[in-house]
KEPA-82866 format. One record per residue (C-alpha): residue in three letters; x, y, z. Coordinates in pm, 1 decimal. Layout:
// residues N
 residu        X        Y        Z
    Ala        X        Y        Z
...
***
This chain:
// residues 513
 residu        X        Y        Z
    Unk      0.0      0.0      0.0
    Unk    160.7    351.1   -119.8
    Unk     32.2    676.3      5.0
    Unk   -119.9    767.7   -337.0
    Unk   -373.7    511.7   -354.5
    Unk   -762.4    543.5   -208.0
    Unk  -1082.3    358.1   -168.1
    Unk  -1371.2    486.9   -331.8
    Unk  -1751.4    483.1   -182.2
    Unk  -2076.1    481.5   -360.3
    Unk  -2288.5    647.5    -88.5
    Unk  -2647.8    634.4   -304.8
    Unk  -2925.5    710.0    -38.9
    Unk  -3304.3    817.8    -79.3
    Unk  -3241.0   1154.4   -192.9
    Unk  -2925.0   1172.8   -400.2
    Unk  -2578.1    994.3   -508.4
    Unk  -2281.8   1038.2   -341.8
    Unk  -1921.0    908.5   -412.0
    Unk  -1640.5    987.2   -192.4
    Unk  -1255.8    862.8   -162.2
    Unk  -1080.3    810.6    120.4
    Unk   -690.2    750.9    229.2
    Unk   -560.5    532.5    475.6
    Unk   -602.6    763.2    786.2
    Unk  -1021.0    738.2    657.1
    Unk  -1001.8   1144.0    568.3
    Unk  -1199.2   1246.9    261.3
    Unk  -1021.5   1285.7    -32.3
    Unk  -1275.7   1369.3   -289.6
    Unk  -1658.1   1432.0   -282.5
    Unk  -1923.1   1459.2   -546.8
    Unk  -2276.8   1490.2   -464.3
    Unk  -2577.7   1472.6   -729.3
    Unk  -2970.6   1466.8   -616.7
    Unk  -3251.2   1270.1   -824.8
    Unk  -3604.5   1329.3   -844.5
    Unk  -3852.7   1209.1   -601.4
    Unk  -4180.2   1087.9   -796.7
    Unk  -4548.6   1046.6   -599.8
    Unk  -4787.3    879.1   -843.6
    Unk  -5031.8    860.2   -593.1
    Unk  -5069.0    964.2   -172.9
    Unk  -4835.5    733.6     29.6
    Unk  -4681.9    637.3   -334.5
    Unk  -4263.0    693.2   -347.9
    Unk  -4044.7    577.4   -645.6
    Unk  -3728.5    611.1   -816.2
    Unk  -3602.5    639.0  -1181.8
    Unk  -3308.8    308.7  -1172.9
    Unk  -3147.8    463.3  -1470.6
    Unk  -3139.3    808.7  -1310.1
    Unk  -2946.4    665.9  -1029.9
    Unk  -2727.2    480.3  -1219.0
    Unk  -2660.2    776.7  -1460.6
    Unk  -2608.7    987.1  -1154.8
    Unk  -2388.1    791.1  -1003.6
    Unk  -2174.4    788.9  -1326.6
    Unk  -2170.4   1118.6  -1285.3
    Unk  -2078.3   1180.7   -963.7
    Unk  -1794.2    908.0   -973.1
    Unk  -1624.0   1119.1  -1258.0
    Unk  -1691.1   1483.2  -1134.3
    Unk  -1528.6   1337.9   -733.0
    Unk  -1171.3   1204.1   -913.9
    Unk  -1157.2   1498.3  -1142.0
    Unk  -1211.9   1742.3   -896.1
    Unk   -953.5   1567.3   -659.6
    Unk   -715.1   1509.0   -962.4
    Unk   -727.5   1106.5   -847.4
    Unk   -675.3    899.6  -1161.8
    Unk   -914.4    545.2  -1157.2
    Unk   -637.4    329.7  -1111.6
    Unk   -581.1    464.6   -790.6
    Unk   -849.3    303.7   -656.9
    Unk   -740.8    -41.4   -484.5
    Unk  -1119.9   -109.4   -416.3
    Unk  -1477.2     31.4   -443.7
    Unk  -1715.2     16.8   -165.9
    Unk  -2136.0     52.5   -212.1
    Unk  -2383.7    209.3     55.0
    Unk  -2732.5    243.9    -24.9
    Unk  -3079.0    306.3     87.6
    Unk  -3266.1     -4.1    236.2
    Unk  -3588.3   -169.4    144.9
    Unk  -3549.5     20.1   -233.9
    Unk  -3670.9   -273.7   -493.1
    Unk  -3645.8   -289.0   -827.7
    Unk  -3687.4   -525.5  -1132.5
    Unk  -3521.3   -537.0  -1438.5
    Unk  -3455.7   -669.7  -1779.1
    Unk  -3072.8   -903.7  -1740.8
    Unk  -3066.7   -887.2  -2146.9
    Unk  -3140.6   -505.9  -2239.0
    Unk  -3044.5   -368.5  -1823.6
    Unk  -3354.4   -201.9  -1832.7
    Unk  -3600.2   -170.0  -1524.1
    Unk  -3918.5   -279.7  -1586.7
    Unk  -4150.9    -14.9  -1358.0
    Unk  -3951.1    235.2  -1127.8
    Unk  -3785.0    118.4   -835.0
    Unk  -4035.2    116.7   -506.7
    Unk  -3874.4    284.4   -256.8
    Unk  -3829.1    151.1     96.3
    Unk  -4123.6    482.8    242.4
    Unk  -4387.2    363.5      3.7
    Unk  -4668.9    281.2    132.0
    Unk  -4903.6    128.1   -119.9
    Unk  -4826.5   -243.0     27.9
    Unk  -5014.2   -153.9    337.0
    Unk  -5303.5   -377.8    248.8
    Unk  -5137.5   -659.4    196.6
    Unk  -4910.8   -609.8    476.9
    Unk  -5246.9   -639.5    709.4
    Unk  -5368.4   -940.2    553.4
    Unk  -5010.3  -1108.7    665.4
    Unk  -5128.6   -982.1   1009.9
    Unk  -5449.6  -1153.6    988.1
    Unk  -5349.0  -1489.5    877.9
    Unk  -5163.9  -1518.8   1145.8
    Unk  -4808.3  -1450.6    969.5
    Unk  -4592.2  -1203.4   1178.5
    Unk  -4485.0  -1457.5   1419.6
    Unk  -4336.5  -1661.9   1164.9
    Unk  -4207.7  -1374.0    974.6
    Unk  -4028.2  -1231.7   1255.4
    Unk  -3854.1  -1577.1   1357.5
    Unk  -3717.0  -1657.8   1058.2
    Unk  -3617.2  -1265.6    905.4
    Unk  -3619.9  -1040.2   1263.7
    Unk  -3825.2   -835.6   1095.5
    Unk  -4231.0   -705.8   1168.0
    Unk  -4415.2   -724.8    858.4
    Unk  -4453.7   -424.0    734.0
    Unk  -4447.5   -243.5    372.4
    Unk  -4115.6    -92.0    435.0
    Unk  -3942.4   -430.3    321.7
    Unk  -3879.7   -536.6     -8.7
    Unk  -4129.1   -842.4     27.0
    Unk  -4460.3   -684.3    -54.6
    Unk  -4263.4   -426.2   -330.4
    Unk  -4147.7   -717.7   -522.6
    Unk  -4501.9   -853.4   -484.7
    Unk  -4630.1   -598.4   -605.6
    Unk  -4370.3   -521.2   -894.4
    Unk  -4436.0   -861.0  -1049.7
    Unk  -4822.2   -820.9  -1021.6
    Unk  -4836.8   -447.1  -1141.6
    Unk  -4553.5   -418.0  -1394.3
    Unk  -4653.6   -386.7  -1713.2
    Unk  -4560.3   -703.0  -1967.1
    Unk  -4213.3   -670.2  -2167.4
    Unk  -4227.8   -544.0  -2515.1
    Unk  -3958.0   -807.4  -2636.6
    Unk  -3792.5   -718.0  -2933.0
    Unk  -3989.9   -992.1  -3152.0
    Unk  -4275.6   -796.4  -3120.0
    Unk  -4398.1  -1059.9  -2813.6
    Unk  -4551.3   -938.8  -2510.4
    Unk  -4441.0  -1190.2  -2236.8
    Unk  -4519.4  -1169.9  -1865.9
    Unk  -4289.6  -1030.1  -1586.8
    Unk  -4346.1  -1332.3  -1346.5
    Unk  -4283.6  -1593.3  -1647.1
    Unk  -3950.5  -1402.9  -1751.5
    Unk  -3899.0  -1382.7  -1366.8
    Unk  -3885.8  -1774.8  -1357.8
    Unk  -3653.8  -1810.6  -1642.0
    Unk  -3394.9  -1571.7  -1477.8
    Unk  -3442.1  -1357.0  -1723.4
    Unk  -3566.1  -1049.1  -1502.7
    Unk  -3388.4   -983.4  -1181.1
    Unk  -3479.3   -886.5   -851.3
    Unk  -3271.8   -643.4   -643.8
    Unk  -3236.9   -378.6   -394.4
    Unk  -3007.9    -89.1   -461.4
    Unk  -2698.6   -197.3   -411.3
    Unk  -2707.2   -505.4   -655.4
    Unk  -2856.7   -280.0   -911.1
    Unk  -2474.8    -52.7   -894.3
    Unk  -2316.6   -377.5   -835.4
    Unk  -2471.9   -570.0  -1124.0
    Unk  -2430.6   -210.0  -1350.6
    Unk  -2070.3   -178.8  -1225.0
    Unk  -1935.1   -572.4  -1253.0
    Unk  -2225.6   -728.8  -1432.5
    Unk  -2277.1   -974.6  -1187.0
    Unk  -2552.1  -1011.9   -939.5
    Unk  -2476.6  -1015.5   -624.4
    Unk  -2601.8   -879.5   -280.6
    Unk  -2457.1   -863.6     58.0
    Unk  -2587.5  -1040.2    401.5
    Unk  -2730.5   -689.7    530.5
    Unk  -2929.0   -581.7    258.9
    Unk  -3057.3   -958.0    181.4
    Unk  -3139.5   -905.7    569.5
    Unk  -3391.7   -623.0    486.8
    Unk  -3606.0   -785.0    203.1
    Unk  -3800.1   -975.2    448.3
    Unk  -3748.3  -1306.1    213.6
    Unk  -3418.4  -1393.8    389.0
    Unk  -3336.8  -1618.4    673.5
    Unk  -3118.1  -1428.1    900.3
    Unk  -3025.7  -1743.2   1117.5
    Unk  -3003.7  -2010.9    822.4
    Unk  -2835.6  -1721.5    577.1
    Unk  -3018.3  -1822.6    308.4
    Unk  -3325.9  -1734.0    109.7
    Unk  -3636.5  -1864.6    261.0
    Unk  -3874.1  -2096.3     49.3
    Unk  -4182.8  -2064.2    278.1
    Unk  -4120.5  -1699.8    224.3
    Unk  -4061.6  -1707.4   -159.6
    Unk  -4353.5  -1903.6   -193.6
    Unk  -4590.4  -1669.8     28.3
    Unk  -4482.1  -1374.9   -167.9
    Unk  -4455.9  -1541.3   -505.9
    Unk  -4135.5  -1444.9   -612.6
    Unk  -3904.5  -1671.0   -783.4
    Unk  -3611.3  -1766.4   -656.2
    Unk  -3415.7  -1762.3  -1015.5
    Unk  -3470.3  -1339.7   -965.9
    Unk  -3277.0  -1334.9   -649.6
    Unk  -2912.9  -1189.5   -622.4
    Unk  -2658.7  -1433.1   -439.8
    Unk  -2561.4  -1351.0   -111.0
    Unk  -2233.3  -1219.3    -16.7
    Unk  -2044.7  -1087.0    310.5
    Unk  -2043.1   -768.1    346.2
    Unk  -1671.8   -743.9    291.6
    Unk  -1535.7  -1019.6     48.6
    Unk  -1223.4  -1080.0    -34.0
    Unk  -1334.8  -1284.4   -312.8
    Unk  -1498.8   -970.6   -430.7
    Unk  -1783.9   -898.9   -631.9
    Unk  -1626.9   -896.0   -973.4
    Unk  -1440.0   -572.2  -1110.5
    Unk  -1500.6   -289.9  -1334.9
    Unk  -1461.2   -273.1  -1691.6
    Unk  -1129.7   -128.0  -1806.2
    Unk  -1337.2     -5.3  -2110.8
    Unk  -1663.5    143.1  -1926.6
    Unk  -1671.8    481.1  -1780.3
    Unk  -1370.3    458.4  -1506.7
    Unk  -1118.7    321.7  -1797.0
    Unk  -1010.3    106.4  -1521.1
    Unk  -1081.5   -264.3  -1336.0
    Unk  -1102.4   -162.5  -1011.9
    Unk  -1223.5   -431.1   -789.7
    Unk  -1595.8   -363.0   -604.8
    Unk  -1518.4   -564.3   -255.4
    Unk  -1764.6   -413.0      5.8
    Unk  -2111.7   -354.1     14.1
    Unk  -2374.6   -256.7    325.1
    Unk  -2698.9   -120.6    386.0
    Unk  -2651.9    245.5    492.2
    Unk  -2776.4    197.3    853.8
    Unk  -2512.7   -130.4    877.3
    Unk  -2228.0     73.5    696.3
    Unk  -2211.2    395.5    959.9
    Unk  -2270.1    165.8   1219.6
    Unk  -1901.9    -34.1   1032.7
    Unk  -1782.4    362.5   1030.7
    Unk  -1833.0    433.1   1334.7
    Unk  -1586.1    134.1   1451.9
    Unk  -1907.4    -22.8   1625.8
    Unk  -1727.6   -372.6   1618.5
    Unk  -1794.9   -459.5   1956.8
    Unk  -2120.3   -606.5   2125.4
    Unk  -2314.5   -317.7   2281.0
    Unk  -2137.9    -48.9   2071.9
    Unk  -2408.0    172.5   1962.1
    Unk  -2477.9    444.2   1732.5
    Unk  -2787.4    671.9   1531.7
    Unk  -2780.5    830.1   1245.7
    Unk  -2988.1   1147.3   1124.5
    Unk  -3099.4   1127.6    843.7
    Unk  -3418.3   1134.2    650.4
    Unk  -3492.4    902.1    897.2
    Unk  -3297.2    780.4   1202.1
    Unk  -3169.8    468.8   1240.2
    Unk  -3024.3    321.5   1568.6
    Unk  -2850.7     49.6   1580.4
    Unk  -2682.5   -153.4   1849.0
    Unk  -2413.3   -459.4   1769.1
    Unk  -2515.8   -786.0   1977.8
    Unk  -2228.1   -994.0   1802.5
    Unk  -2279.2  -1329.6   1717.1
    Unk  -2597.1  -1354.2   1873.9
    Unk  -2933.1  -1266.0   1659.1
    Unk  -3115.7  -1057.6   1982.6
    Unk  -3474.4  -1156.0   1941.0
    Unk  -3685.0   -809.9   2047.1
    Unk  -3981.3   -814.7   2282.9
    Unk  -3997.9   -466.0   2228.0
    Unk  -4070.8   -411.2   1887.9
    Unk  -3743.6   -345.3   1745.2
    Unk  -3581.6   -530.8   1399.7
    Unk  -3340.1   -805.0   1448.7
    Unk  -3090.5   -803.0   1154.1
    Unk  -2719.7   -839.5   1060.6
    Unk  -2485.9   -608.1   1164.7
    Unk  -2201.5   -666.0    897.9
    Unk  -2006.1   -968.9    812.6
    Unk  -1643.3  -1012.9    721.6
    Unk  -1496.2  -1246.7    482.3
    Unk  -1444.4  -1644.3    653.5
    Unk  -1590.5  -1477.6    949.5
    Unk  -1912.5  -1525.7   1160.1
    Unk  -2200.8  -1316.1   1077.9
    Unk  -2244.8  -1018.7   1399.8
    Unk  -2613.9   -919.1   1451.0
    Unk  -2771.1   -587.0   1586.3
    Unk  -3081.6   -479.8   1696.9
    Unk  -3233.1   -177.4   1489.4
    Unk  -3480.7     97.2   1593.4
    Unk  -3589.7    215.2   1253.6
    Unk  -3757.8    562.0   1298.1
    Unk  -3897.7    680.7    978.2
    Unk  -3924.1   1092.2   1005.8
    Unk  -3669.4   1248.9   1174.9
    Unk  -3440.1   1507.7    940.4
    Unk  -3753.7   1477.9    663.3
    Unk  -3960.0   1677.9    946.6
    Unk  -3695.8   1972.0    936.6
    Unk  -3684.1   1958.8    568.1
    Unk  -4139.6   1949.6    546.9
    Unk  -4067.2   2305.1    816.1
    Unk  -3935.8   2437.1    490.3
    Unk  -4152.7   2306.2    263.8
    Unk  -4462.1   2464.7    454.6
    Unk  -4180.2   2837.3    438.9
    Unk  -4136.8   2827.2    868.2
    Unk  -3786.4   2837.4    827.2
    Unk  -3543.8   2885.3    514.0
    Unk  -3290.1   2675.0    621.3
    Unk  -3258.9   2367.0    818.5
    Unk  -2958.3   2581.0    959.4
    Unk  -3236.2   2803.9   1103.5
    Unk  -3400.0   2572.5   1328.7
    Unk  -3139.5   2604.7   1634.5
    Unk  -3150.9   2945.2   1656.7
    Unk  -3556.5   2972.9   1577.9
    Unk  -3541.3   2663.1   1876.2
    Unk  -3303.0   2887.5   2082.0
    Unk  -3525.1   3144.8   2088.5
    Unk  -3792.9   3006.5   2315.8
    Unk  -3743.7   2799.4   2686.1
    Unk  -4014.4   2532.9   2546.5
    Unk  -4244.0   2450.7   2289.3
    Unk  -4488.2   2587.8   2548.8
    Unk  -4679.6   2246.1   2573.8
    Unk  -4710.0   2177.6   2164.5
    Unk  -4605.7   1868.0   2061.2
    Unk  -4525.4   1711.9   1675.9
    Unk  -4542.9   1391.0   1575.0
    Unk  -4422.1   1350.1   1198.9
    Unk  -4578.6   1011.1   1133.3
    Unk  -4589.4   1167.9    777.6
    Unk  -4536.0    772.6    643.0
    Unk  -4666.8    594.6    970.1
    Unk  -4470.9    539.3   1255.9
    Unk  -4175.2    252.9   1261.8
    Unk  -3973.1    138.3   1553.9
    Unk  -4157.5     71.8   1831.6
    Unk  -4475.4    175.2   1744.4
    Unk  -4564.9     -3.4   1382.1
    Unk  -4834.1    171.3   1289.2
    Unk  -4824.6    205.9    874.1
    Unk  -5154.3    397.6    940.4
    Unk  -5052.1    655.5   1205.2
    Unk  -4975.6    942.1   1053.1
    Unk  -4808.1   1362.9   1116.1
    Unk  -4998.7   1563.5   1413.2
    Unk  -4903.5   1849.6   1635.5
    Unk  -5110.5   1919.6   1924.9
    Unk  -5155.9   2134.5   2209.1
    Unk  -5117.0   2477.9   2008.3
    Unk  -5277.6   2763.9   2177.4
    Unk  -5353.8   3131.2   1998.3
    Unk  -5013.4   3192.3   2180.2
    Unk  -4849.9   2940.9   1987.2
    Unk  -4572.7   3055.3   1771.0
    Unk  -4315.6   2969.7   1460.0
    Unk  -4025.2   2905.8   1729.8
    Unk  -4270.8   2667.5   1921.9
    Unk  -4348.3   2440.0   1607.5
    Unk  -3962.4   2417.1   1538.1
    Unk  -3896.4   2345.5   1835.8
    Unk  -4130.0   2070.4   1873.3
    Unk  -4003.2   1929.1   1524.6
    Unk  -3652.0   1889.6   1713.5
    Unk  -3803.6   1756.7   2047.0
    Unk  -3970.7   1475.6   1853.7
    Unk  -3646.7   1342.1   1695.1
    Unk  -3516.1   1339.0   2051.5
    Unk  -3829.2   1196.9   2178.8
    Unk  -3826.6    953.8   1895.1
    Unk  -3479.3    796.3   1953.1
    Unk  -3565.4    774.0   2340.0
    Unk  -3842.4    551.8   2270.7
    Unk  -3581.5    328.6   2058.2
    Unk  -3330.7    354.0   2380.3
    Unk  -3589.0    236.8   2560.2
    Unk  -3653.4    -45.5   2409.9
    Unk  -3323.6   -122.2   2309.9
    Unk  -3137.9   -120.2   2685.3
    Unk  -3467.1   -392.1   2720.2
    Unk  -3406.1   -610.9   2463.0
    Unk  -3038.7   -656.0   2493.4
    Unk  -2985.3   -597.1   2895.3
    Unk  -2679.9   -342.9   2813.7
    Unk  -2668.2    -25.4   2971.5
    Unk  -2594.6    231.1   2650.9
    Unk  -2327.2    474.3   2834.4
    Unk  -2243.1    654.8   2497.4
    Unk  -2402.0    696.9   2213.0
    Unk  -2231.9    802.0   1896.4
    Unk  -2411.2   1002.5   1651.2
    Unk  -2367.1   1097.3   1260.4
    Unk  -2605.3   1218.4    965.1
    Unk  -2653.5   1602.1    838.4
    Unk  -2888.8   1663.1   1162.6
    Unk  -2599.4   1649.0   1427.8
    Unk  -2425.7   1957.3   1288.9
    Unk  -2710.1   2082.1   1514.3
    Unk  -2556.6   2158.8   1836.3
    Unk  -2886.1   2214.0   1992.2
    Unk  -3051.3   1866.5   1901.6
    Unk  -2690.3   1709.3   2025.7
    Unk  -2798.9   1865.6   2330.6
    Unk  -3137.2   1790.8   2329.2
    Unk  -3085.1   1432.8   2253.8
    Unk  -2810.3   1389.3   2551.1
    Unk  -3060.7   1556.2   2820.6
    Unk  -3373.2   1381.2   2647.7
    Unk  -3183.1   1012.2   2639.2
    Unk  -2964.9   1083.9   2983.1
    Unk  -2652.0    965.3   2788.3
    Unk  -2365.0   1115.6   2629.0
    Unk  -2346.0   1148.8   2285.5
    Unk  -2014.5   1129.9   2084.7
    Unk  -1991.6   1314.8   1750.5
    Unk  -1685.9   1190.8   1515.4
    Unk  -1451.2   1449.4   1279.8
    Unk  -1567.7   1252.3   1012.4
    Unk  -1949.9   1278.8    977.8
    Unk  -1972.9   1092.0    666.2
    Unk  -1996.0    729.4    824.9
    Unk  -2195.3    585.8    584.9
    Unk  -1966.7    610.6    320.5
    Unk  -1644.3    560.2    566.8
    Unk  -1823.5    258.4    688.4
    Unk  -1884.6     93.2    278.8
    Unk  -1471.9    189.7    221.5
    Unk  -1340.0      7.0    535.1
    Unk  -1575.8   -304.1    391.3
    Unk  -1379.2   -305.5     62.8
    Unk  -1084.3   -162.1    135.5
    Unk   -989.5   -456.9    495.2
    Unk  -1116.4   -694.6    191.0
    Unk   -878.8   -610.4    -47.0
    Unk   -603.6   -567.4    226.3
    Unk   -554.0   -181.3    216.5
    Unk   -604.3   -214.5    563.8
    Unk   -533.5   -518.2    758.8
    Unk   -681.7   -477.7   1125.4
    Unk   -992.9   -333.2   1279.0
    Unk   -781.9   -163.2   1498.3
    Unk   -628.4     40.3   1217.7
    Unk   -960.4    166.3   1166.2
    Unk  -1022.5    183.8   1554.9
    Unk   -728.2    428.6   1517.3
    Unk   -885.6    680.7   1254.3
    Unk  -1192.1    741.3   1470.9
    Unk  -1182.2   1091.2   1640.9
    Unk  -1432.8   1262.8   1860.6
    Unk  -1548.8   1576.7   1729.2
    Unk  -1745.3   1706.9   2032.5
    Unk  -1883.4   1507.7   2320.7
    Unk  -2220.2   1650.1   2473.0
    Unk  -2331.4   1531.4   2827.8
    Unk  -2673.1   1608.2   2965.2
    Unk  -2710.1   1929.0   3140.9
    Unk  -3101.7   1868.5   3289.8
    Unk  -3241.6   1653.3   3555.1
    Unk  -3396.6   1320.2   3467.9
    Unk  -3682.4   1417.0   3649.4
    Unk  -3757.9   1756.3   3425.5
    Unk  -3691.0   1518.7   3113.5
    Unk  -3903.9   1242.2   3189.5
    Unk  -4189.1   1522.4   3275.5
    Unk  -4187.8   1655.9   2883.6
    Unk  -4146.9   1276.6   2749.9
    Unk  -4449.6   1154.7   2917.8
    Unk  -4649.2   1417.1   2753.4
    Unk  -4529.1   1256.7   2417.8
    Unk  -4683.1    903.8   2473.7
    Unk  -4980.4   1128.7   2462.0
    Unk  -4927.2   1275.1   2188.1
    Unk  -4843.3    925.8   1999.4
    Unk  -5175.3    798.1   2075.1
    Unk  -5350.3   1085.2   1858.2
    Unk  -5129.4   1034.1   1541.0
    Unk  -5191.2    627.8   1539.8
    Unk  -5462.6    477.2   1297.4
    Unk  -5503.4    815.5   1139.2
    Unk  -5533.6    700.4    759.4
    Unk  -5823.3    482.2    634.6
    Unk  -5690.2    323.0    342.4
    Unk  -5342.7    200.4    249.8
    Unk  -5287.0    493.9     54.9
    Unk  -5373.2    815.2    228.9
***
C-alpha cells in the first residue's frame, strides 16, 4: 500500500448519489454529490427512476476524481452504501427496469401487509427474518412489482409476462446496491445486510427462505446471491473499457444503517450508534448472537467479514426524523434547516405543543403504517419558534423511545451513544438528545460514516487495511455533549409525548392516504 492510492464509496441514499474517496487515515479525499427526483404517483406512493441513479452515479464518480485530480487506477477497491428496502426489477438482457424502483417509504403495500397480520403470519415472519411485517421491506414491493408491472415489449414484437420471464432468470430482482453492483461488474450479487432487509431472507439459516418465496410469489431464479459484506473474493471488477477506464475491484457492500454503524468502529457487542438522516436509524451490535426483540425493534445483521461469523444488531428504525426539518421548509417556517437552532433557541419550550411527523406511519416501536403527522396542544399563543422546536423535540423523543426499548431487549446499559447524519451539525438537538436520552453522545470528525463505513468493507477486503484496529485508530471525537437537565424535568416533557403518539396512530383509512 503507497500513500497515493484510495478507496472509493458509492454512498447512493433516498435523496441523491454520493461518491467519496478516502486515504488510509479514513479522511476524505474527494466528494461529489448529485440529487434525483422524487416521484409520488399517488398519496403514500414513493419511487425512483433506476437509470437516473445509475446515470447519476456515473456522474458523480467522474466529477469526485476529477475534482480531486485522483486517476481510476488509484483506486485499490470500491465500496457501495445504499438506501434499504429500495426494490427494483429489471430486464438481465437489455439492463432495463421494468416499472420504477419502489422505494423503501412507500406505502401502497399496506393492504397486503395487514392481511399477513391476519393470517396469522408475523410470528413466523419475525422468527425466521427479525423483521415485523410491514411495507417498508422489499417483500410486498417485489409482490407488487411482479403483479403491477406492465408485460415486456420483447424485441420480436412478443408481449411476455414479468413473473414468467422472472422464472426463467431472465428479469432480476434487487435492492439498490445489486442494481450498482450488477451495472458496475455485471454480476448479481447482494450482501448479508441488505438480503437481511427484504423480508425473504433467513437471518439465522443465511439463506433465502422458500416458505417466504412461496408466500410472496417471487421466484427464486430473480434473487441476487448472497455475499459478506466485505469479500475478499470480491464482487467482480469494473470494466477497463466502461466509464472509469479502469478494473477496479468492487469488494464491500452494506446497507446504509449497517455501513455507519461499520464507520463508526461499532465492532464490539453493545457499541451503539444513530444516524440522522431522513430518517434515524439506531442500531446496536449484539455480536454473534441474533437478539430476538420483545420490544418491537428489527433483528438483523450487523455486517459480516470475509471467513468470518455473521455479527447481529438490533435496529430501531424511525422513519421521520431530518424529513420533518426539511417538510418546516416546505410549509416556508424556516429557510434553512440551519435556522432551526436558533428559531429553537429562541424560546425555553415549545410551550406544551407537541409534533409527531408520522408523515409515512410510525416505525420502531410503534408499527403503525396507518398513524400518521400531528401536532397538538397549540394555543392562539403558539408561535413559529414553538413548532420548530417541537419538530426537534420529537427526533429526541423519537430515539428515546428506541433507547428504551433497546437497553430492554439486549440488557446493556448504553453509556455513549455516537451520533452521525446532516442533523448532528445541530448543536442544539446534540444537546437535546443527551438531556432527552440521559446519555452522552459522541460526535466523530468525520461525519460521513456511511460512506467511511462501505470503504473500510472493501478496502480490509482487499487488504488496504489489515486490522480493525487500524480503523479503531482513525476514529476521532469531534465534540462530546453530556446532559445538562435533571432526569426528572426530562421524563416530565417525554411523558407528555406518549400522549401525543396515541392521537397520530390509525389516522389514515386506506393504504394509501
Amino acid at each position: 500500500m503507497t500513500n497515493d492510492t484510495y478507496v472509493g464509496a458509492v454512498d447512493q441514499g433516498t435523496t441523491g448519489t454520493r461518491f467519496m474517496v478516502f486515504d488510509h487515515s479514513g479522511q476524505v479525499v474527494a466528494n461529489a454529490y448529485e440529487k434525483h427526483e422524487q416521484i409520488y404517483p399517488e398519496p403514500g406512493w414513493v419511487e425512483h427512476n433506476p437509470m437516473e441513479i445509475w446515470e447519476n452515479t456515473k456522474t458523480v464518480v467522474n466529477r469526485a476524481l476529477d475534482d480531486a485530480g485522483v486517476d481510476a487506477e488509484q483506486l485499490e477497491a470500491l465500496g457501495i452504501t445504499n438506501q434499504r428496502e429500495t426494490t427494483l426489477l429489471w430486464d438481465a438482457e437489455s439492463g432495463k427496469p421494468v416499472h420504477n424502483a419502489l422505494v423503501w417509504q412507500d406505502r401502497r403495500t399496506t393492504d397486503r401487509v395487514e392481511e399477513l397480520q391476519e393470517q396469522g403470519q408475523v410470528e413466523e415472519i419475525r422468527e425466521k427474518t427479525g423483521l415485523e411485517a410491514d411495507a417498508y421491506f422489499s417483500a410486498t414491493k417485489a409482490e407488487w412489482l411482479l403483479e403491477n408491472a406492465d408485460p415486456l415489449k420483447l424485441e420480436s414484437a412478443q408481449v411476455q409476462d414479468v413473473r414468467d420471464r422472472a422464472e426463467a432468470g431472465e428479469v432480476l430482482m434487487g435492492t439498490i446496491d445489486t442494481w450498482l453492483i450488477w451495472n458496475l461488474t455485471g454480476n448479481h450479487i447482494t450482501d448479508v445486510t441488505n438480503a437481511s432487509r427484504t423480508m425473504l431472507y433467513d437471518i439465522e439459516a443465511m439463506e433465502w427462505d422458500d416458505d417466504l418465496l412461496d408466500e410472496f410469489g417471487v421466484p427464486r431464479e430473480m434473487l441476487p446471491e448472497v455475499r459478506p459484506s466485505s469479500d475478499e473474493d470480491t464482487y467482480g471488477t469494473t470494466d477497463p473499457d466502461g466509464f472509469l477506464g479502469a478494473e477496479v475491484p468492487v469488494a464491500g457492500a452494506l446497507g446504509d444503517q449497517q455501513a455507519a454503524l461499520f464507520g463508526q468502529t461499532c465492532f464490539d457487542e453493545g457499541d451503539a450508534k444513530n444516524t440522522y438522516g431522513t430518517g434515524s436509524f439506531f442500531l446496536m451490535n449484539t455480536g454473534n448472537e441474533a437478539v430476538g426483540s420483545d420490544h418491537g425493534l428489527l433483528t438483523t445483521i450487523g455486517f459480516q467479514r470475509s471467513g468470518e461469523d455473521v455479527q447481529y444488531a438490533l435496529e430501531g428504525s424511525i422513519f421521520i426524523t431530518g424529513a420533518a426539518i426539511e417538510w418546516l421548509e416546505d410549509v416556508d417556517l424556516i429557510d434553512s434547516a440551519a435556522q432551526t437552532a436558533e428559531l429553537a433557541r429562541s424560546v425555553d419550550s415549545t410551550d406544551g405543543v407537541y409534533m409527531v411527523p408520522a408523515f409515512t406511519g410510525l416505525g420502531a416501536p410503534h408499527w403503525d403504517g396507518r398513524a400518521r403527522g400531528t401536532i397538538v396542544g397549540m394555543t392562539r399563543g403558539t408561535e413559529k419558534a414553538h413548532i420548530v422546536r417541537a419538530a426537534l423535540e420529537s427526533i429526541a423523543y423519537q430515539t428515546r423511545d428506541v433507547a428504551e426499548a433497546m437497553e430492554a431487549d439486549s440488557g446493556i446499559d448504553m453509556q455513549s451513544l455516537k451520533v452521525d447524519g446532516g442533523a448532528v451539525k445541530n448543536n442544539f438537538l446534540c444537546q437535546l438528545q443527551s438531556d432527552i436520552i440521559q446519555t452522552d453522545i459522541a460526535r466523530p470528525q468525520v461525519d460521513e460514516t456511511t460512506a467511511l463505513g462501505s470503504a473500510y468493507a472493501a478496502g480490509l477486503a482487499v487488504g488496504y487495511w489489515d486490522t480493525l484496529d487500524e480503523l479503531r485508530e482513525n476514529w476521532q471525537v469531534d465534540r462530546t455533549f453530556e446532559p445538562e437537565k435533571g432526569q426528572d424535568e426530562v421524563d416530565e416533557l417525554y411523558s407528555r409525548w406518549d400522549d401525543a403518539i396515541e392521537r397520530s396512530k390509525g389516522w389514515a383509512q386506506d393504504g394509501g392516504e
